[in-house]
NUGU-221581 format. One record per atom (N, C-alpha, C): atom name; residue number from 0; x, y, z. Coordinates in Angstrom, 2 decimals, always signed. Example, Ala and Ser with C-alpha at 12.3 -4.5 7.8 and 13.67 -1.06 7.14 Angstrom:
// NUGU-221581
   a    k       c1       c2       c3
   N    0   +13.19    -5.69    +7.80
  CA    0   +12.30    -4.50    +7.80
   C    0   +13.20    -3.30    +7.80
   N    1   +12.85    -2.25    +7.08
  CA    1   +13.67    -1.06    +7.14
   C    1   +12.90    +0.03    +7.87
//
This chain:
// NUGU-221581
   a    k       c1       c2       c3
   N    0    +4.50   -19.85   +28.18
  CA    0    +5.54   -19.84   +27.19
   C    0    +5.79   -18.40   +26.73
   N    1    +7.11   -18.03   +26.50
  CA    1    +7.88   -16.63   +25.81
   C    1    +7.22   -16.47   +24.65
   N    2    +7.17   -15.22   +24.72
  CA    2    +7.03   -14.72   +22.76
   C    2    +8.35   -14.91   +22.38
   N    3    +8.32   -15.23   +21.38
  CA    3    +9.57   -15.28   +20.35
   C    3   +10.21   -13.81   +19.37
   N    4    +9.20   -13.37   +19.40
  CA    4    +9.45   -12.14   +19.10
   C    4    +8.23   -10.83   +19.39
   N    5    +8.93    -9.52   +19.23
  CA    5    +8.53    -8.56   +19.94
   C    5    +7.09    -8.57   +19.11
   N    6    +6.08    -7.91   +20.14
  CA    6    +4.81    -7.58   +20.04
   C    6    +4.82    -6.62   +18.81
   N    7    +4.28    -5.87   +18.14
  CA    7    +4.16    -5.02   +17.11
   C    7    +3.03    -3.89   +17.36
   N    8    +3.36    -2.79   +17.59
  CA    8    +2.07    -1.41   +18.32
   C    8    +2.72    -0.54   +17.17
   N    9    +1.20    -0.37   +17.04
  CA    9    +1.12    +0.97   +16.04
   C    9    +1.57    +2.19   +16.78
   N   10    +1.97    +3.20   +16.61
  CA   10    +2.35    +4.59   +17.28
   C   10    +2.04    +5.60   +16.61
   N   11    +1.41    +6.73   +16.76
  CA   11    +0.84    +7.69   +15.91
   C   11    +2.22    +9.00   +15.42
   N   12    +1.90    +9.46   +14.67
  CA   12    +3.36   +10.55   +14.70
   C   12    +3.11   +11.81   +15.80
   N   13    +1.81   +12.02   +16.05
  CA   13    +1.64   +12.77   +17.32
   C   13    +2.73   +12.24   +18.41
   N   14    +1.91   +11.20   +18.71
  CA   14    +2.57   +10.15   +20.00
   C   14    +4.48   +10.45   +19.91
   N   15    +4.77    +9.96   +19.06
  CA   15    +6.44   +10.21   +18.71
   C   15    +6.88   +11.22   +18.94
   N   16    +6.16   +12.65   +18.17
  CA   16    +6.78   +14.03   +18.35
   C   16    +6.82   +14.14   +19.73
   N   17    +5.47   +14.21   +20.62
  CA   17    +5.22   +14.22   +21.72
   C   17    +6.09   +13.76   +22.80
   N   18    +6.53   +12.43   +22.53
  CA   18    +7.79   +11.64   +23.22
   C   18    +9.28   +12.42   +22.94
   N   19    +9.51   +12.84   +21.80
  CA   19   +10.67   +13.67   +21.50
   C   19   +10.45   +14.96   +21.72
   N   20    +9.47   +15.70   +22.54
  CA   20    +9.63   +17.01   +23.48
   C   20    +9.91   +16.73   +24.59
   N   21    +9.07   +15.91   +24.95
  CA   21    +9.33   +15.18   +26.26
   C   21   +10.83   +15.09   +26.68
   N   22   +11.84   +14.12   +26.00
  CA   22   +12.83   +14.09   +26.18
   C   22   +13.59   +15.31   +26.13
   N   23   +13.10   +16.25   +25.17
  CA   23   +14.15   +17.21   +25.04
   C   23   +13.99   +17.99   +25.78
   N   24   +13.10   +18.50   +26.33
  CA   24   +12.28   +19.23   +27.87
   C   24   +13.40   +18.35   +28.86
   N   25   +13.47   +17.31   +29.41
  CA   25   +13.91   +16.64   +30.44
   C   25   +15.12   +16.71   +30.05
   N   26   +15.69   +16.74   +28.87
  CA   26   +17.52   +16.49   +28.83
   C   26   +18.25   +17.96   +29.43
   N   27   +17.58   +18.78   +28.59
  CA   27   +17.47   +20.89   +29.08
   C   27   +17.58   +20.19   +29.95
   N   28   +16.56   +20.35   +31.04
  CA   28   +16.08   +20.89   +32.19
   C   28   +17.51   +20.35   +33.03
   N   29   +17.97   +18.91   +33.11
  CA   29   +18.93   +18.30   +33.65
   C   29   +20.55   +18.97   +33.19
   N   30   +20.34   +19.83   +32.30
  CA   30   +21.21   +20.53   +31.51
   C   30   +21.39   +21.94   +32.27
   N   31   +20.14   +22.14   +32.93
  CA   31   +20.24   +23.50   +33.26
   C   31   +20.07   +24.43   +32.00
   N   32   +19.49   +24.14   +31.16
  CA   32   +19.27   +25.35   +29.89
   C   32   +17.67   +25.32   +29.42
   N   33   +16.66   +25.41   +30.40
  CA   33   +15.33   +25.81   +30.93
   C   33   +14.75   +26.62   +30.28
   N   34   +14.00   +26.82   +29.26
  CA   34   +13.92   +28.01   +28.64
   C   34   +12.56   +28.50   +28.92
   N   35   +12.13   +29.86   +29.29
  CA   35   +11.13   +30.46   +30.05
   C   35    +9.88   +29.77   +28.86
   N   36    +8.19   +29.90   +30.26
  CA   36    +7.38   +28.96   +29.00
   C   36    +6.84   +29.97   +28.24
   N   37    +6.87   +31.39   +28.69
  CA   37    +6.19   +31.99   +27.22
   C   37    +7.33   +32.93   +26.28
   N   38    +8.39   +32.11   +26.22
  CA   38    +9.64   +32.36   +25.01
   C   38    +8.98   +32.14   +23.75
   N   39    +9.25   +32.62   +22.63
  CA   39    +8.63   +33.06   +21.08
   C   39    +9.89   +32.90   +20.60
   N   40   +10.51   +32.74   +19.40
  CA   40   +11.86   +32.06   +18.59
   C   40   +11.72   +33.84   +18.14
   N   41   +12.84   +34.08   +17.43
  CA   41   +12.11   +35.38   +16.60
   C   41   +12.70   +34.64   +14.87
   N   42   +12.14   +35.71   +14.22
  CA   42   +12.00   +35.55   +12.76
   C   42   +13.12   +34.71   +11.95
   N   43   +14.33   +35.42   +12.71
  CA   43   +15.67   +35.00   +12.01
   C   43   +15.60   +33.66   +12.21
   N   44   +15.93   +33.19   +13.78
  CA   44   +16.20   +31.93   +14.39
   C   44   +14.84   +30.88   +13.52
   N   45   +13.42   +31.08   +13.70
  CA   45   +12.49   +30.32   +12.45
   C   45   +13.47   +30.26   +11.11
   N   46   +14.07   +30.95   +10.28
  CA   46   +14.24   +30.76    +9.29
   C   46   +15.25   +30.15    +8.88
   N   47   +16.24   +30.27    +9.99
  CA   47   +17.69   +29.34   +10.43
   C   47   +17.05   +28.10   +10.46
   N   48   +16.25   +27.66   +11.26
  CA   48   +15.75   +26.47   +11.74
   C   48   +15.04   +25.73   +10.42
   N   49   +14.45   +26.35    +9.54
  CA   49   +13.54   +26.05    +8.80
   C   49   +14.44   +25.62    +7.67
   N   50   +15.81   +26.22    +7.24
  CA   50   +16.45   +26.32    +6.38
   C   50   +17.53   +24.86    +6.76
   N   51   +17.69   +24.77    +7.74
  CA   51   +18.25   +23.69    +8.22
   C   51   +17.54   +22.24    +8.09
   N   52   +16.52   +22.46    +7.91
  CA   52   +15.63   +20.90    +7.91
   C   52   +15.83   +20.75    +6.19
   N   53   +15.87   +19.24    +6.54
  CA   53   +16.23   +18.37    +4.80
   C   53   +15.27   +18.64    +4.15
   N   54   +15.40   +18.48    +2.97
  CA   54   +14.02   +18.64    +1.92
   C   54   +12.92   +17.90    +1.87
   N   55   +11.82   +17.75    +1.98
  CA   55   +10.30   +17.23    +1.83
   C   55   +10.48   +16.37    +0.48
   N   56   +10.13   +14.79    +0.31
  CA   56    +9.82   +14.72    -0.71
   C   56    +8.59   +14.22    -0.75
//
């Protein structure tokens, strides 16, 4: 007999982030926009980036 409804798995937030490099590594790469592996962001682009994320509550 079917389950009736979906199983329920815990997922760690490691696991998640991990899955969302993953993808974003593979979407690039199929993109052709590959970025070398020992690239460093510089200061500005961190603070752009940092300034862009929503607020913590």
């Amino acid at each position: 007999m079917e389950r009736k409804t979906p199983k329920k798995v815990v997922v760690s937030k490691a696991a998640v982030k991990r899955s969302g490099l993953l993808a974003v590594k593979a979407s690039a790469r199929l993109e052709g926009r590959v970025v070398p592996a020992g690239h460093k962001r510089s200061a500005a682009v961190k603070a752009y980036l940092a300034k862009q994320q929503p607020p913590k509550r």
